[in-house]
N, C-alpha and C positions, 0 to 999 in steps of 0.2 A: 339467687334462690336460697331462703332459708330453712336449715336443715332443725326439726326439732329433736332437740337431748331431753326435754321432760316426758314424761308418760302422757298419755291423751288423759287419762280418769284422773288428772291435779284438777283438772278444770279450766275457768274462766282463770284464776288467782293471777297466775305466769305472765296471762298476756296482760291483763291489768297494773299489776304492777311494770308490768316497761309501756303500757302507755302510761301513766301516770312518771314515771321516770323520765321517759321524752317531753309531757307538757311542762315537766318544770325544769327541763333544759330550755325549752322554747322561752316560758314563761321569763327567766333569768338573762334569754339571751335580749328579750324586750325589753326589758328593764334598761339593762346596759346600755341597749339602743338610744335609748330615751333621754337616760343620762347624760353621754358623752356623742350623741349624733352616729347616724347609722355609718356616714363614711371612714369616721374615726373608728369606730368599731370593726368594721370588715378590714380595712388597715393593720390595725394592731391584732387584731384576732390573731391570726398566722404564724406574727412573731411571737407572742407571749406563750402561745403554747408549743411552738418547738424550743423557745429560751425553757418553759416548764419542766419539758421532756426531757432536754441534755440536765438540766441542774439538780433531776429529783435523784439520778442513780448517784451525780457525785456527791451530794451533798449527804446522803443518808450513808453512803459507806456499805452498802449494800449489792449493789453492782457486779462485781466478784471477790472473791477470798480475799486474794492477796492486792486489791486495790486499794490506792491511797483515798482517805476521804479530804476533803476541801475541811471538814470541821475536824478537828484534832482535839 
C-alpha cells in the first residue's frame, strides 16, 4: 500500500512525473535487453547492482565520519 506525503491539490504533476520516471526505467531496461540478450541481462542485473551499492558508499568517503575511502 502506497502511503501519499504530497497534498491531493499538486495535482496530476507527482504521479506524472514517476510515471514517466518508470517508462524510462523500462524503456533503458529494453535497450540493454536488446543489446546484450535478455538472459545476460537478468544474470548480470543483480550482481552489478549490489557491486554498485557496496562500492558507491566506499568509494565516495561518505559513508561515515571517520571511514576510510578506497580514493585517497
Amino acid at each position: 500500500m502506497r502511503l501519499r506525503t504530497y497534498s491531493q491539490r499538486a495535482g496530476r504533476m507527482p504521479w506524472l512525473s514517476t510515471m514517466g520516471t518508470n517508462a524510462a526505467i523500462v524503456a533503458l531496461g529494453a535497450l540493454l535487453m536488446s543489446m546484450v540478450g535478455a538472459g545476460t541481462f537478468v544474470v548480470h542485473l543483480p550482481i552489478a547492482s549490489l557491486a554498485a551499492a557496496i562500492g558507491i558508499p566506499c568509494v565516495s568517503g561518505h559513508a561515515h565520519p571517520g571511514a576510510r575511502s578506497a580514493v585517497q
